[in-house]
Each structure stands twice: as structure tokens, then as C-alpha cells.
VOTI-359752 format. One record per atom (N, C-alpha, C): residue number from 1; residue in one letter; atom name; x, y, z. Coordinates in steps of 0.001 Angstrom, whole numbers, always signed. Layout:
N
   base   roro   zadren        px        py        pz
    NUM      A       CA         X         Y         Z
...
This chain:
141
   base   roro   zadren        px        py        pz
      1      X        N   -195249    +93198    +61542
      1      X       CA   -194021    +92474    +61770
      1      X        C   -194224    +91481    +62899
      2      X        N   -193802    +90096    +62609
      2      X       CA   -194328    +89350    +63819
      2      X        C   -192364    +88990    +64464
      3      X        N   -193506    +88876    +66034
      3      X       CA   -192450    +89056    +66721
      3      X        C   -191594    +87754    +67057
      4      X        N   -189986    +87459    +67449
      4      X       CA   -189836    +86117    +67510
      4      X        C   -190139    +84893    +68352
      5      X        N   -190463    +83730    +68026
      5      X       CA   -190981    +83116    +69464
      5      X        C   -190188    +83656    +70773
      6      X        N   -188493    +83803    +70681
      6      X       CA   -188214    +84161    +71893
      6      X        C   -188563    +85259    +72642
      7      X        N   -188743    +86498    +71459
      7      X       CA   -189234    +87430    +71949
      7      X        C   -190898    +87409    +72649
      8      X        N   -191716    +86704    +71734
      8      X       CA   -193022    +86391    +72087
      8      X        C   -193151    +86041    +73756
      9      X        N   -191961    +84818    +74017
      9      X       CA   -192005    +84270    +75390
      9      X        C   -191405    +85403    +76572
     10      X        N   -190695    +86309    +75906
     10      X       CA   -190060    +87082    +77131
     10      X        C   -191265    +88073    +77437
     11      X        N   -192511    +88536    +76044
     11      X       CA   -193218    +89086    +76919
     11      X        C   -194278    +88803    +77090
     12      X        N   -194416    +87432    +76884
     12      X       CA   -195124    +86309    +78048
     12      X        C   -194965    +86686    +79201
     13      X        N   -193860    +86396    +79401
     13      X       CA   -193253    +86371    +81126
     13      X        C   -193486    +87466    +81694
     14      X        N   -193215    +88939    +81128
     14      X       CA   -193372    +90232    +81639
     14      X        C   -194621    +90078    +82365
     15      X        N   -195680    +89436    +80714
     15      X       CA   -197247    +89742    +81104
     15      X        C   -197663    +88995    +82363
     16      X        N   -197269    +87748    +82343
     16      X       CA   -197601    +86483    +83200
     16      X        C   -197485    +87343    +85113
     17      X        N   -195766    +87653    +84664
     17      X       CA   -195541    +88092    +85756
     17      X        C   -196424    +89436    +86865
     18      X        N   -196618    +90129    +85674
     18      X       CA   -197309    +91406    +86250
     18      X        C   -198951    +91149    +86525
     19      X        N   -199473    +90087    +85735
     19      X       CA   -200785    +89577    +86095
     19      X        C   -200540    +89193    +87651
     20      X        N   -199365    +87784    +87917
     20      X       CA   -199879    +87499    +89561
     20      X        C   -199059    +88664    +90560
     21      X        N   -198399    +89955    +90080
     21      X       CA   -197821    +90941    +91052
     21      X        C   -199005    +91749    +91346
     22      X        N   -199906    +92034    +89960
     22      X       CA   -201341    +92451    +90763
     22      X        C   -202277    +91655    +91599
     23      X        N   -202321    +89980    +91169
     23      X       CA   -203022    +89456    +91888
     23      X        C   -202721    +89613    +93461
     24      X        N   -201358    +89111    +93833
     24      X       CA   -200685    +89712    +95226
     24      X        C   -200629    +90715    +95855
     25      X        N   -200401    +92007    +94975
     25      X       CA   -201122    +92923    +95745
     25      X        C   -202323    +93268    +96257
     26      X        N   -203564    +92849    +94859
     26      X       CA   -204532    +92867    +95458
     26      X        C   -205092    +92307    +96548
     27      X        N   -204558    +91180    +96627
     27      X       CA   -204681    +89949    +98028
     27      X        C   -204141    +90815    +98824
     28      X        N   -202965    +90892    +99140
     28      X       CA   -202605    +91627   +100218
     28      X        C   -202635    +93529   +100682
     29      X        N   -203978    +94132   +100082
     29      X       CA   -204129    +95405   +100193
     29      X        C   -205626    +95218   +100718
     30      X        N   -206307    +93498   +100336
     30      X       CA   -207653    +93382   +100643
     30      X        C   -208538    +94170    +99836
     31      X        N   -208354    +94118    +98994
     31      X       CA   -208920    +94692    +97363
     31      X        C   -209756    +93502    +96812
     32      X        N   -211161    +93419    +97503
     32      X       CA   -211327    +91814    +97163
     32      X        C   -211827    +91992    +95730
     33      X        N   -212685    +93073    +95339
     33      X       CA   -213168    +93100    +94128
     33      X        C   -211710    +92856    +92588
     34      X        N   -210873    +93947    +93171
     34      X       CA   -209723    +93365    +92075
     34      X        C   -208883    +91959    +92273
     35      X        N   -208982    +91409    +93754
     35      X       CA   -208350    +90329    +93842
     35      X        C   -209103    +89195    +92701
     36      X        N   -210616    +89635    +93008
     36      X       CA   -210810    +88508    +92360
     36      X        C   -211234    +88513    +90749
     37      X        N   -211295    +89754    +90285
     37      X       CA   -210858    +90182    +88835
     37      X        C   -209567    +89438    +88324
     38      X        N   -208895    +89358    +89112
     38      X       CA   -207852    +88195    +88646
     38      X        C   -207994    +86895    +87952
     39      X        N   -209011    +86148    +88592
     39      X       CA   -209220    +84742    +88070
     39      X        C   -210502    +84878    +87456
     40      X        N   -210252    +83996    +86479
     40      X       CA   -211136    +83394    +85267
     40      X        C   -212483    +82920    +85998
     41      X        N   -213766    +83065    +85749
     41      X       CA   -215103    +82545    +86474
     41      X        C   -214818    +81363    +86903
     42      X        N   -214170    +80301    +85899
     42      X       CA   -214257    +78781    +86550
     42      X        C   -213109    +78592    +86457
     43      X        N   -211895    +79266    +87336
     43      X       CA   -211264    +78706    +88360
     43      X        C   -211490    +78002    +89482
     44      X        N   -210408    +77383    +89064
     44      X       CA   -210446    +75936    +91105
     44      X        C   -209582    +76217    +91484
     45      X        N   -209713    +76191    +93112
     45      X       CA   -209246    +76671    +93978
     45      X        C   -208496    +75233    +95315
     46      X        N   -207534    +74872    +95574
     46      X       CA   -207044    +73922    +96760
     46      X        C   -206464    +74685    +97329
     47      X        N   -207071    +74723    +99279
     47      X       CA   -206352    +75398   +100295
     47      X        C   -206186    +74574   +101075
     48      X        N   -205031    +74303   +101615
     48      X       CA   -204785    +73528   +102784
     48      X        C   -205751    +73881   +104109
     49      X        N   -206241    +74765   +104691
     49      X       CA   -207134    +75393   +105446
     49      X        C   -208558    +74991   +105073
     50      X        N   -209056    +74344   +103905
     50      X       CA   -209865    +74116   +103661
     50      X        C   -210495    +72748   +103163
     51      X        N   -211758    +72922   +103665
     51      X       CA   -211529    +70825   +103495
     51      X        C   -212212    +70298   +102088
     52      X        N   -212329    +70882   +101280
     52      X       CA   -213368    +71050   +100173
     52      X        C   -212292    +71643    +98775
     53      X        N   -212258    +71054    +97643
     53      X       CA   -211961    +71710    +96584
     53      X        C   -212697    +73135    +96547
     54      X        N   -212428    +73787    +96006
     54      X       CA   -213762    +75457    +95085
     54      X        C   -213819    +74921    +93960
     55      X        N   -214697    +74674    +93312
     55      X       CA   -214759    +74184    +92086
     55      X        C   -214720    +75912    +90894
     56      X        N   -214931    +76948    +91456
     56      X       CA   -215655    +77851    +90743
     56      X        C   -214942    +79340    +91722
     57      X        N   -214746    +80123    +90763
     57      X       CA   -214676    +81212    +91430
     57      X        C   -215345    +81845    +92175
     58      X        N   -216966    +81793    +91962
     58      X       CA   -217891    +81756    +93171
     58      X        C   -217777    +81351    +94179
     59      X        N   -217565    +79745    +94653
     59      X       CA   -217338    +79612    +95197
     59      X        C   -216408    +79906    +96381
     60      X        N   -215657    +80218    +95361
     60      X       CA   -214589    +81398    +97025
     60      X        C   -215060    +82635    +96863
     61      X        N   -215111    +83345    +96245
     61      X       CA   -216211    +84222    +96674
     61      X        C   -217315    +84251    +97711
     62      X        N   -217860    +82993    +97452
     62      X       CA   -218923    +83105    +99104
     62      X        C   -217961    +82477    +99692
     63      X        N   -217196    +81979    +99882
     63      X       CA   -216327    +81326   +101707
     63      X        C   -215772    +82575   +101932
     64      X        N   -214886    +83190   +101097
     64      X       CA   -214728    +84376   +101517
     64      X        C   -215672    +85509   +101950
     65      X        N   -216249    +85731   +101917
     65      X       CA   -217707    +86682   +102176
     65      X        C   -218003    +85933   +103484
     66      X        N   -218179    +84825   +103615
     66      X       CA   -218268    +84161   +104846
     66      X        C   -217341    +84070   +106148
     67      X        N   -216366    +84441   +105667
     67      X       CA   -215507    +85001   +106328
     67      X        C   -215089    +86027   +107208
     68      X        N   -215462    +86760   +106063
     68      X       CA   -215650    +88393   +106185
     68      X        C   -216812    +88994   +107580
     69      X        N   -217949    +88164   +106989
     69      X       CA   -219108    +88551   +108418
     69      X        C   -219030    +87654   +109472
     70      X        N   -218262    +86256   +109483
     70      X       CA   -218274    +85900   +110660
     70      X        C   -217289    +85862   +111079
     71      X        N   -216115    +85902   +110748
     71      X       CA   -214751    +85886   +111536
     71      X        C   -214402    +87191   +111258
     72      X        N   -214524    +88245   +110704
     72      X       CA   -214276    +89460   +110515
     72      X        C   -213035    +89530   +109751
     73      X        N   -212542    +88849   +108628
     73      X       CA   -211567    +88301   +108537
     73      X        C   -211102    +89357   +107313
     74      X        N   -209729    +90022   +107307
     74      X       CA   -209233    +90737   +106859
     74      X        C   -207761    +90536   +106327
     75      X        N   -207350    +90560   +105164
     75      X       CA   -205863    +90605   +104648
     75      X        C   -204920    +91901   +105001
     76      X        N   -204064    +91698   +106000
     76      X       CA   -203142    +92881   +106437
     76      X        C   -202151    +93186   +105540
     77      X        N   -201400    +91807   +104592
     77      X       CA   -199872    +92447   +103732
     77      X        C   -200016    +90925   +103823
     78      X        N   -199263    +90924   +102446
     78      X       CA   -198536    +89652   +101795
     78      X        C   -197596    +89723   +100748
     79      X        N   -196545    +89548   +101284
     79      X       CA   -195449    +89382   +100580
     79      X        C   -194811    +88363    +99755
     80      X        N   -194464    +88202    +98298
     80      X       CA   -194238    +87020    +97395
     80      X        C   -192640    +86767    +97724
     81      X        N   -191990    +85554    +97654
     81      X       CA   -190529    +85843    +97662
     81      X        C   -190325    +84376    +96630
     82      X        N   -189433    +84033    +96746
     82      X       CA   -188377    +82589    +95970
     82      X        C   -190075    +82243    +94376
     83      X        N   -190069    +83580    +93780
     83      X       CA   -190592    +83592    +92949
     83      X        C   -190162    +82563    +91356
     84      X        N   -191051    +82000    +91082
     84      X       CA   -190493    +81170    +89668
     84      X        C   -192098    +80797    +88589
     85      X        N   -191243    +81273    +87506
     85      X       CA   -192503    +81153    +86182
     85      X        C   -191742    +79932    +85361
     86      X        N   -192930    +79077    +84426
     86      X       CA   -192805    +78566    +83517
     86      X        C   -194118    +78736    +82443
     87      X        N   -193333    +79027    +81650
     87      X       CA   -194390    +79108    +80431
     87      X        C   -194755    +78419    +79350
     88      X        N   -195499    +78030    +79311
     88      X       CA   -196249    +76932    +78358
     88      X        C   -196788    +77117    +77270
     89      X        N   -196558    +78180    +76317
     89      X       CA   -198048    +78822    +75151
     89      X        C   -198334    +79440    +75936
     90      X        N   -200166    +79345    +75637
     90      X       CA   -200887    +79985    +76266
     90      X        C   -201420    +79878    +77828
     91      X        N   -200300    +78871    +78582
     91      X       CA   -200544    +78812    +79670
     91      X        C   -199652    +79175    +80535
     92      X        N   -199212    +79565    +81997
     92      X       CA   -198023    +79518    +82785
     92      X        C   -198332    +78962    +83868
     93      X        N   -196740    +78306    +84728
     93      X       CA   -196769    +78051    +86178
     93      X        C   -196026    +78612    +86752
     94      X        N   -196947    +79710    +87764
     94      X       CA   -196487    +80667    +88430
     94      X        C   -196253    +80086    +90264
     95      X        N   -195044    +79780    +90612
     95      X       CA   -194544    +79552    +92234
     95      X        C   -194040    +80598    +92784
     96      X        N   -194418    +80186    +94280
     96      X       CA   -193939    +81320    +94803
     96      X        C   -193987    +80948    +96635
     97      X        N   -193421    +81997    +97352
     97      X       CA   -193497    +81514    +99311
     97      X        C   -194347    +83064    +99307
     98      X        N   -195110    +82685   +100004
     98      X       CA   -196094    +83736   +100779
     98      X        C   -196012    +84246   +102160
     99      X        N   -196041    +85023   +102726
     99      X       CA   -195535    +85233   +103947
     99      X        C   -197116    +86268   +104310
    100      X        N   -198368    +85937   +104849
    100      X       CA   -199570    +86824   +104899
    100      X        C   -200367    +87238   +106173
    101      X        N   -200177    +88549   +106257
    101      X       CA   -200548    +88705   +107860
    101      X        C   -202537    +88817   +107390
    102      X        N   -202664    +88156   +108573
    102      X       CA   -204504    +88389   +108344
    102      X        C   -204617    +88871   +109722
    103      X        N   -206212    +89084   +109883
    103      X       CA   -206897    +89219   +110686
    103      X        C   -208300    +89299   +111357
    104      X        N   -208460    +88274   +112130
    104      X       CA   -209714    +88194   +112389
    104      X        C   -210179    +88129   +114166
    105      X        N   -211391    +87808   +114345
    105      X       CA   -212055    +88488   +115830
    105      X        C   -211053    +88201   +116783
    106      X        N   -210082    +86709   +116682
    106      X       CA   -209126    +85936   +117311
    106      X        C   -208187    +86391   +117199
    107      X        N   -207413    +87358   +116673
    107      X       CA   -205961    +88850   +116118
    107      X        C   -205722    +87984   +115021
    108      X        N   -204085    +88617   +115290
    108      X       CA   -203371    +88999   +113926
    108      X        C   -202984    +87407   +114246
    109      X        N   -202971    +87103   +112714
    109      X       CA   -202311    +85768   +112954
    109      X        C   -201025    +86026   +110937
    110      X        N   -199739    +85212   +111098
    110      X       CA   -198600    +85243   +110146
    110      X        C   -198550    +84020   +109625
    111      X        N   -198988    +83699   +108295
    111      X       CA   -199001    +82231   +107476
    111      X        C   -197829    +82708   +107038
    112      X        N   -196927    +81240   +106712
    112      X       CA   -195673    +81012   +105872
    112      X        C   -196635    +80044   +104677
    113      X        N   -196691    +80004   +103402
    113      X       CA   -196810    +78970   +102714
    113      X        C   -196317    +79635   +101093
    114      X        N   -196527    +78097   +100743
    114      X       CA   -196016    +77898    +99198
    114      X        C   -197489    +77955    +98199
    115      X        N   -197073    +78608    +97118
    115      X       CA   -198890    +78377    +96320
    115      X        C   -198108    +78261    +94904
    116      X        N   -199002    +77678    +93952
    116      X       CA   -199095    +77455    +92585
    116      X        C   -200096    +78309    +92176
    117      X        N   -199682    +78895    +91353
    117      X       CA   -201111    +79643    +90250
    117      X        C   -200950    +79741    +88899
    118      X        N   -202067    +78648    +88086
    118      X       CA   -201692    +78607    +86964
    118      X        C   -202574    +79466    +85904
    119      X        N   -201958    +80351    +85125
    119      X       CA   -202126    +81710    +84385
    119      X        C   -202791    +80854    +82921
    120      X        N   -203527    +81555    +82584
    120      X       CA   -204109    +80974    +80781
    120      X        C   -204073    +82348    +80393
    121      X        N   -203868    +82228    +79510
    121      X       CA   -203814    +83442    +78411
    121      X        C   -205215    +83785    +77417
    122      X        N   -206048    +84347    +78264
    122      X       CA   -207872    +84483    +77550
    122      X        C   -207766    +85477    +76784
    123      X        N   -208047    +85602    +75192
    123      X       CA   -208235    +86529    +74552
    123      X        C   -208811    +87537    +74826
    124      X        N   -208756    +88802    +74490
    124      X       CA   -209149    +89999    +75324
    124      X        C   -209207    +90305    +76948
    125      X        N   -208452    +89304    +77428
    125      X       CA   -208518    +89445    +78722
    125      X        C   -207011    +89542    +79788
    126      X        N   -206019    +89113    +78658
    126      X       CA   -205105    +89016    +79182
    126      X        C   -204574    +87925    +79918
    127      X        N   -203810    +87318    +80784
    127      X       CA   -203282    +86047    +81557
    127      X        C   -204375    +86491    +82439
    128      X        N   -205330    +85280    +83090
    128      X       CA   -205957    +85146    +83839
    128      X        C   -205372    +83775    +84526
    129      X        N   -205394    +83882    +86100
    129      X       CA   -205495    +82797    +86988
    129      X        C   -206629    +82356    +86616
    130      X        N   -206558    +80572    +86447
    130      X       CA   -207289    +79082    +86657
    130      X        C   -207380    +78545    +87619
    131      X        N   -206023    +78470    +87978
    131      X       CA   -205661    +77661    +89264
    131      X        C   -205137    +78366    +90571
    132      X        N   -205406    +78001    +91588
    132      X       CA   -204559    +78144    +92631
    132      X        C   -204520    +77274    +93535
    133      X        N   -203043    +76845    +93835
    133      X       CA   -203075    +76006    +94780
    133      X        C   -202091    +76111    +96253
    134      X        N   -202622    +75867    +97144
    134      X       CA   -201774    +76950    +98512
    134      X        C   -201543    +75524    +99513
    135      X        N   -200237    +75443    +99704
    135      X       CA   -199886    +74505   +101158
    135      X        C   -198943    +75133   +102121
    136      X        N   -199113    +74368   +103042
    136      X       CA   -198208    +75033   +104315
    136      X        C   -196868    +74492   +103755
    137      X        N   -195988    +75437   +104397
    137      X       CA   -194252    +75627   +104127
    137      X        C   -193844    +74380   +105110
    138      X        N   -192954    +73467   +104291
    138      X       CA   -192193    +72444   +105086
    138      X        C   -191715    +73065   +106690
    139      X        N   -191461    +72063   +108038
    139      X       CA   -191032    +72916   +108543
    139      X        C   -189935    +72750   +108297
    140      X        N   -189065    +73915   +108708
    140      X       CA   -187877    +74419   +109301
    140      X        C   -187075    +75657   +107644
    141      X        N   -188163    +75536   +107123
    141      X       CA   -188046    +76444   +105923
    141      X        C   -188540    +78339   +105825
């Protein structure tokens, strides 16, 4: 029995949604191996913190790792809020405000920002992150 497009899209959204609620947790529990089970091998990556596209999921993979041994750099909690999906087919745009305590040799430091992450739908794999894209929060927001 096939199901109706509307129905199809609502559990799109379920799926979409629960793909980046694990990605977020994993980010913010410092679960790097499942964090980065999240995204697709050749995902790209834009961080405001960073002066360089990632062309590749590797690629953050080693900045992160680089991180890790020289700044000692650790994810404390990150919290998603003013959450919003759009769904496309087999693709989504997932927004959201981040609120992420880290930590490294220099302490605890509290980012406010906004990120994009855009979800594809890979056969046998489920919604995988492609994209992510992270900027600092306007001020006074």
C-alpha cells in the first residue's frame, strides 16, 4: 500500500528531524565518532571560526582532531532552540540557534549561533547531513 505524498512528507519530517536531534546530541555529549556518523563522506562544512571552507568530511575530522591535541578542546552541552525544517524530496533544510558550552586549555567558553544543515535522503542510509553551515547570532538576539 503506498503511502500519501502528505503522509510520505510528515514522515520525512519525523525522519529529518530525529536525524539532526541525534546529530545535536551527539555534538553536544562529544560523541565524536557518532557525531560524525551523521554526515555523508563529502559533506562541506562553513564555520564562521574558520577561515577555510571543509570541502570533505575528513577534513573536519582532522581540524577537529587538531583540536582535540592542541587546544584540548572538548564539547560540554549544546542546546537546539527556534528550530525549523523544510523539505524538499529527497532533501531538507534544517535551522536552528545553538547555544554550546566548549572547552579548552583557555576554560569554558558559551557560543550563541545560528547553523543550517542540509539533510539528503541516501538510500540505505537514511537522511544524512551534506551541509553545514554555522554563523554568529546577530547582536542583541
Amino acid at each position: 500500500m503506498n503511502e500519501s505524498k502528505e503522509g510520505q512528507s510528515q514522515t520525512d519530517e519525523v525522519e529529518v528531524l530525529r536525524a539532526a536531534a541525534q546529530l545535536v546530541a551527539a555534538f553536544g555529549e562529544h560523541r565524536v565518532a557518532d557525531y560524525f556518523g551523521c554526515f555523508d563522506e563529502s559533506a562541506t562544512f562553513i564555520f564562521h571560526n574558520v577561515s577555510q571552507p571543509l570541502r570533505s568530511r575528513a577534513d573536519y575530522e582532522r581540524l577537529w582532531l587538531d583540536w582535540e591535541r592542541h587546544l584540548d578542546f572538548r564539547v560540554l552541552e549544546c542546546r537546539s532552540s527556534n528550530e525549523a525544517l523544510d523539505v524538499h524530496g529527497d532533501v531538507a533544510v534544517f535551522t536552528h540557534d545553538v547555544r554550546t558550552r566548549t572547552s579548552t586549555l583557555e576554560g569554558e567558553e558559551t557560543l550563541v549561533e545560528r547553523e543550517t544543515i542540509i539533510f539528503r535522503r541516501v538510500p540505505d542510509s537514511g537522511w544524512l547531513a551534506v551541509h553545514e553551515h554555522l554563523s554568529t547570532m546577530p547582536d542583541g538576539e
